[in-house]
C-alpha positions, 0 to 999 in steps of 0.5 A: 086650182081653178077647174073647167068642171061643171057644177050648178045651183038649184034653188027651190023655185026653179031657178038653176045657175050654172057654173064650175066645180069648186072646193069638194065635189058631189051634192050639197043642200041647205038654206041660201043665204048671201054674206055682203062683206068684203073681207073675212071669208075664212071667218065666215066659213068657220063660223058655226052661225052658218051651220046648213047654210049654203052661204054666197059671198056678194064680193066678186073676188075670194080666195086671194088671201088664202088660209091659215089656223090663226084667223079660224073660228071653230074647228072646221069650216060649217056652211053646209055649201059654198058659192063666189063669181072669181075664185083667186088662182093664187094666194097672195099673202105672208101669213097663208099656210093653204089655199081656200079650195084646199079647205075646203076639199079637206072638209068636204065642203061642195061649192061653185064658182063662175056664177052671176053672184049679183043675180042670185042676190037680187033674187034672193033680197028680192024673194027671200032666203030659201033652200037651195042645193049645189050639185057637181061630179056625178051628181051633176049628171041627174037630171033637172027634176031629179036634182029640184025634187032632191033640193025641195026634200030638204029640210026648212030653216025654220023648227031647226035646232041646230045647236046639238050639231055645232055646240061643244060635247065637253065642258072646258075652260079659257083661263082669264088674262091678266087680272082675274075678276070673276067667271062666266058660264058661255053657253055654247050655242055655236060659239066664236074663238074670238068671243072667249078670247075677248072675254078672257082678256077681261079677266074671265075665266071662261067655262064653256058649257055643252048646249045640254047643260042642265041649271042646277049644273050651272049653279054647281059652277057659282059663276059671276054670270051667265053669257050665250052664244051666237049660234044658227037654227031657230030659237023657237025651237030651242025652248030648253035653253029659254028655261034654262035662262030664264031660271037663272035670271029669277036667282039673279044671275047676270047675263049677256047674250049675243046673236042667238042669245039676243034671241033667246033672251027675248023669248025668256023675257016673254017675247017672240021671235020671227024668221026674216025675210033673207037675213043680215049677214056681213060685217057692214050692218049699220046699228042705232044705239038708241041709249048714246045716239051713236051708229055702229057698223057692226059684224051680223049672221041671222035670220031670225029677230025679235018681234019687241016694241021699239019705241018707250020702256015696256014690262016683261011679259013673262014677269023681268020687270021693265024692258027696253029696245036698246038698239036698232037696223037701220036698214030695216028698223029690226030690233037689234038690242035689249036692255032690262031695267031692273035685272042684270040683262042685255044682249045685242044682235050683232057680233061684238067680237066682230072677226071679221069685221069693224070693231065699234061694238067692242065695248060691249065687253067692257060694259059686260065687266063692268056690270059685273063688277058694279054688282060684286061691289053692291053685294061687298057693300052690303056685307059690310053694312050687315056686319057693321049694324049694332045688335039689340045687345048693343043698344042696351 
């Protein structure tokens, strides 16, 4: 429902923009972002990448599609604050079962409508992502000074380890599809239902693991490989799942990593990671496969990358043989893939899954399996070989 209340958002450097009371009302903070799809905002919510991110959506019209259980991502919508220019007065769709405001007042999300929301994204491409508050109802009524001092109290994106708060407390399982094939331990970093359904119907069994999981308790698993999330908060602070990685790949594990788990993989090959200036965020980022030439248009949420030579095969600086940049932005010329030579081990930057979004990266799941199955053949091939050699006693 579309309210005359008043609300405004606080960025950190001063600049205050007025506007209405949207979904919950109270205060909000975090970091300011802006999404620049034009489809999918109830996958955007719900996707925990966007955990303390007050997120803006750059399409100037929300909401009209509504809501519905099938299209969430996780549980809950995430985004610690939500802002949009024109909120739908109705929901114009068969499959709708609640309007977006009602989402978001059931999850106490705090947002505002009826800004310039091409203003703020200009600024925020102009001087970075930064933190940022929403204050409405009683807390509207705090002065300007009061409501900046409380936005620059909050916490930086950078140090933050945010897995504990969106990963898994349990460990469970998605049943493979069809022909079973194997199974995959997902680290749950802040995981997408679409990615576990995507590998299902690959014919994984899919063991969610908690972010606390220990290497010698995925071992106790015996999966086929290994596959981390996307997930938000920076990866310089998440270096217990770095070792974790790293442990498993010296025993020879296989491994894909999306997003988040681009950037771990990355530390683990002993390179470093770095925050961006206001992120990739939206389902229309354009992607260079280096290896086929190919350019995807690809589904992204991060604002953190890999700091990596582009160009030429280079040896992993923490000891994982040769290493190459598999893709790149072509926005920006970040580094958005790495393919190891000489271990089972690649990752992307983007979102495979791509809910919402295109889906030309879809066949990076299919590769996934395929790696998987190349190498339960070789380890097949190779048994059958030590059987068949002859014994000395056979040679006599």
């Amino acid at each position: 429902m579309i309210t005359t209340e008043p609300a405004v958002l606080v960025l950190e450097d001063g600049r205050r923009y007025e506007g209405r009371a949207y979904g919950a009302r109270g205060r909000t903070l975090g970091e300011a972002v802006f999404a620049t799809g034009m489809t999918g905002y109830q996958e955007t919510l719900t996707d925990p990448s966007y955990a303390g991110q007050i997120v803006m959506q750059t399409a100037p019209h929300i909401g009209n599609t509504g809501v519905n259980d099938t299209d969430k991502e996780s549980s809950k919508i995430w985004v610690a604050g939500y802002v949009v220019r024109d909120p739908s007065r109705v929901v114009s769709n068969f499959r709708a079962q609640r309007s977006l405001d009602d989402d978001l007042e059931s999850d106490g999300v705090v947002g505002i409508s009826g800004i310039d929301t091409r203003a703020v994204t200009r600024h925020l491409r102009s001087l970075g992502a930064m933190r940022a508050g929403i204050f409405s109802g009683a807390e509207y009524e705090l002065s300007a000074t009061d409501q900046l001092n409380a936005v620059r109290s909050g916490a930086e994106m950078a140090g933050q380890n945010l897995s504990t708060v969106v990963s898994t407390p349990e460990r469970y399982q998605v049943p493979a599809q069809g022909e079973r094939i194997g199974s995959v331990a997902v680290l749950d970093l802040g995981v997408k239902t679409s990615t576990l359904n995507y590998l299902a119907e690959r014919g994984f069994d899919v063991e969610v693991l908690p972010e606390s999981v220990t290497a010698d308790e995925v071992r106790e698993l015996a999966p086929d490989a290994l596959f981390y999330s996307n997930g938000p908060g920076d990866p310089e602070a998440s270096e217990t799942h770095v070792e974790l990685l790293q442990d498993l790949l010296r025993g020879g594990t296989p491994y894909f990593g999306i997003c988040f788990g681009n950037q771990l993989l990355g530390r683990a090959l002993g390179f470093g990671t770095y925050k961006l200036p206001f992120g990739h965020r939206g389902i229309n980022q354009p992607v260079l496969d280096k290896t086929t030439g190919r350019v995807e248009i690809t589904s992204q949420n991060h604002g953190f990358a890999v700091e990596a030579p582009r160009e030429g095969v280079i040896d992993s600086p923490a000891g994982f043989g040769r290493v190459e940049v598999s893709h790149v932005s072509l926005n920006d010329d970040v580094v958005e893939g790495i393919r190891c030579l000489d271990i089972d081990a690649f990752s992307v930057q983007y979102h495979p899954e791509a809910a919402a979004g295109p889906h030309d990266s879809m066949y990076l799941f299919d590769r996934f399996r395929d790696m998987i199955l190349a190498k339960k053949t070789a380890a097949l091939e190779a048994d059958a070989h030590f059987v068949e050699a002859p014994s000395e006693g056979d040679n006599q």
